[in-house]
ZAMARGU-4260 file (C-alpha; in steps of 0.2 Angstrom, whole numbers, plus 5000, padded with zeros to 4 digits):
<rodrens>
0) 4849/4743/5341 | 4868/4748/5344 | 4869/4739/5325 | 4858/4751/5318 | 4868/4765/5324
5) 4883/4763/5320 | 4891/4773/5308 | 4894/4767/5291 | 4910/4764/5282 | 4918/4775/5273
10) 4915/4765/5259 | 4895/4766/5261 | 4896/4785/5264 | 4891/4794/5247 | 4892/4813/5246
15) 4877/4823/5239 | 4888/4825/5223 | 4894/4808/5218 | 4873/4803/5223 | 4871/4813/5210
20) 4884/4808/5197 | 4879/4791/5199 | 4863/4794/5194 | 4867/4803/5180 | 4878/4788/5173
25) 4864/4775/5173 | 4849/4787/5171 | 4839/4779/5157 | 4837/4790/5139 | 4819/4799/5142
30) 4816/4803/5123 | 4813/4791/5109 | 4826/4784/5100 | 4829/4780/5082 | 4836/4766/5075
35) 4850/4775/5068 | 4853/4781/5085 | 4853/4765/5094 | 4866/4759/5082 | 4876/4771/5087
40) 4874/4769/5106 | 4879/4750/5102 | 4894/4755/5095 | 4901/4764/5109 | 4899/4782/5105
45) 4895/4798/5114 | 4880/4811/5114 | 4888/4826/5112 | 4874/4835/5119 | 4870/4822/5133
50) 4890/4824/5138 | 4896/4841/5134 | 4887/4855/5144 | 4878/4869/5133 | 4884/4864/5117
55) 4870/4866/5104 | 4869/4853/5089 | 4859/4857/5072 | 4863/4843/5061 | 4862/4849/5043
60) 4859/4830/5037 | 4844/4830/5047 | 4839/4842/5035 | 4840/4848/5018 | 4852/4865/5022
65) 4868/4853/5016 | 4877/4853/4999 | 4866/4838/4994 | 4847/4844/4998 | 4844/4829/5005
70) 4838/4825/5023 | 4849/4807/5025 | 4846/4806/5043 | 4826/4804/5045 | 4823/4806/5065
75) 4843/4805/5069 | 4846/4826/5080 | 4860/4822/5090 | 4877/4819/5087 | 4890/4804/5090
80) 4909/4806/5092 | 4920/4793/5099 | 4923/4795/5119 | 4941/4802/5116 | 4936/4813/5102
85) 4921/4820/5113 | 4931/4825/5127 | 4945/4834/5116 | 4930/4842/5112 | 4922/4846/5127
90) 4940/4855/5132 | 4937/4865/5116 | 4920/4872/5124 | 4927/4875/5138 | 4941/4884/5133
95) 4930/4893/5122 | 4919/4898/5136 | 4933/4904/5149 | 4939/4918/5135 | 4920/4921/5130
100) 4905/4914/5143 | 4891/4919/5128 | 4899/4908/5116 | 4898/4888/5113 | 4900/4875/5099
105) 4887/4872/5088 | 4887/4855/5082 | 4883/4853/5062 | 4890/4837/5059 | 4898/4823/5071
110) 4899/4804/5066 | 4891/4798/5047 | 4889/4779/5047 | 4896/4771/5032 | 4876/4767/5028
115) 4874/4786/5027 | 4892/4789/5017 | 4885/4776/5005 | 4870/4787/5000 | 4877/4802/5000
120) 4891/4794/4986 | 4876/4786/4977 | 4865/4801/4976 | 4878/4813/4971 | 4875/4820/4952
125) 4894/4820/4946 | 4904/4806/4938 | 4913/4796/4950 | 4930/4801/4944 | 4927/4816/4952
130) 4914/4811/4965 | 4931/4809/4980 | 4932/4828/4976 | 4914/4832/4985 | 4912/4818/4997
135) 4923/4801/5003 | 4921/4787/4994 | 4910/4771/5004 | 4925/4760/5000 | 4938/4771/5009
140) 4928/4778/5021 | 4934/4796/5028 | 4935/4801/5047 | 4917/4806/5049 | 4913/4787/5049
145) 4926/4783/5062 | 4918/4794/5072 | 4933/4806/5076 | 4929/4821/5063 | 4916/4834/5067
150) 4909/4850/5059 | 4904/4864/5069 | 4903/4884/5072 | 4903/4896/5086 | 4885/4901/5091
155) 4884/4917/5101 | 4867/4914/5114 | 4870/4932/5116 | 4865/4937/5101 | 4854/4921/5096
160) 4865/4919/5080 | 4880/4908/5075 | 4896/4920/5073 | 4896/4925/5054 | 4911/4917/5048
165) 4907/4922/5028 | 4899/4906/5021 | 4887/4893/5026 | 4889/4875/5031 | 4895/4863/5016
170) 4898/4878/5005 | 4911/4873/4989 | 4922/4889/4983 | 4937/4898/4988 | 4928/4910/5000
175) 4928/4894/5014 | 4945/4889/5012 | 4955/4892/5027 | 4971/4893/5015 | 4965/4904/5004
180) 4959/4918/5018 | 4972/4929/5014 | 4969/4930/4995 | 4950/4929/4999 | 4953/4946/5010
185) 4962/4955/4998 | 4948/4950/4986 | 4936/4954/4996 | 4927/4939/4998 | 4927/4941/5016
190) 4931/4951/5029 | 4942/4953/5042 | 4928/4948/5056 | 4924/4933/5047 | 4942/4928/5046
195) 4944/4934/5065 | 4927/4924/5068 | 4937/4907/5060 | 4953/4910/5069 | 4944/4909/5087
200) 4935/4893/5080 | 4953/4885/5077 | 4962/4893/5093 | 4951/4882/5103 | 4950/4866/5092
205) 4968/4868/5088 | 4971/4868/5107 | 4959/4853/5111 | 4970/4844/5099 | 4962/4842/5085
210) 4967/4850/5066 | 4962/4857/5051 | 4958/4855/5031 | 4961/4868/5021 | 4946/4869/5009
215) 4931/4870/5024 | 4932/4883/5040 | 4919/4871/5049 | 4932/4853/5047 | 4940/4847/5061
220) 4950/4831/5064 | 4954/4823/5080 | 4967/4810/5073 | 4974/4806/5053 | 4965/4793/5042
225) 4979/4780/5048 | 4978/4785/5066 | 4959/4781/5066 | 4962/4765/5056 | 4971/4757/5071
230) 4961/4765/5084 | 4943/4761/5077 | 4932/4752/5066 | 4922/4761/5054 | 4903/4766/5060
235) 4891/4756/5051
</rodrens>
């Protein structure tokens, strides 16, 4: 009987907190996976939404709001990065939150497997000379297939609605280009808001290490195309 009551060690005692963060780590998936999905899993990626609190996620090539009208991701709803990229990511919602609680990332695009890259180039109705100048070519493969590229907004839970940043996702012109915002202003393609709107986007990206393009507001990179070549294999 004195056994049973002795105190236990100190490595056997388990505070109420890491109980519950161990059970968070090896908690099974309770919804259905795809095979896209589980291909992802397999290579080592991260569910945004499973590992970033309160970020939303709309992928737009689960559906045919994208540049290409086409759904390319069938039952695939949430989005992969690479771990690094993810929590550069997750410091950019919380940085976004501590200046503004109602906001948080919304998600359009994360990983594209080269599988997916490869239909997007095949189905595009352009000449492939200038096919590189709408989306990557397969046999180069851009940063969204290494996993360390995502696209994304502000969405104000507030108000129910993304922050107007004065185009859509995957919209091709002038109007979207981050370098062309002052010419756009005095043009008055957009708005001051909307440029105000895209500036707090970057503030937080920018200072979660990741960078820009300058022909989409949504783009974000967390390393160069030869960083990412000697860090990762491409996402198949």
């Amino acid at each position: 009987m004195a056994a049973c009551s002795a105190p236990k060690s100190d490595q056997e005692v388990f505070s109420e907190s890491q109980r519950q963060e161990a059970e968070a780590i090896t908690a099974p998936t309770l919804y259905a996976v795809s095979e896209l999905e589980q291909r992802l899993i397999d290579q080592g990626l991260v569910d945004l939404k499973e590992y970033i609190p309160g970020i939303r996620v709309e992928l737009k090539y689960s559906t045919t709001d994208n540049f290409f009208g086409q759904d390319v991701y069938g039952e695939l709803d949430r989005a992969y990065l690479q771990p690094e990229v993810a929590d550069q990511l997750k410091k950019a919602q919380e940085l976004l939150q501590a200046e503004n609680p109602d906001y948080t990332l919304l998600v359009y695009d994360g990983v594209r497997p080269l599988s997916v890259q490869q239909i997007l180039w095949d189905n595009l109705d352009k000449p492939d000379s200038i096919k590189p100048l709408y989306v990557a070519d397969p046999k180069v493969g851009s940063l969204h297939n290494f996993g360390v590229a995502v696209d994304l907004t502000i969405y104000d839970t507030k108000a129910d609605s993304a922050l107007d940043m004065g185009t859509g996702y995957d919209f091709f012109g002038y109007p979207a280009y981050p370098d062309r915002e002052k010419q756009m202003l005095a043009e008055r393609k957009i708005t001051p808001q909307q440029v105000a709107n895209r500036e707090l986007l970057r503030k937080v990206m920018f200072a979660a290490g990741f960078k820009g393009i300058g022909s989409e507001w949504w783009h974000f990179n967390a390393y160069t195309r030869k960083e990412a070549g000697e860090k990762f294999e491409i996402i198949q």
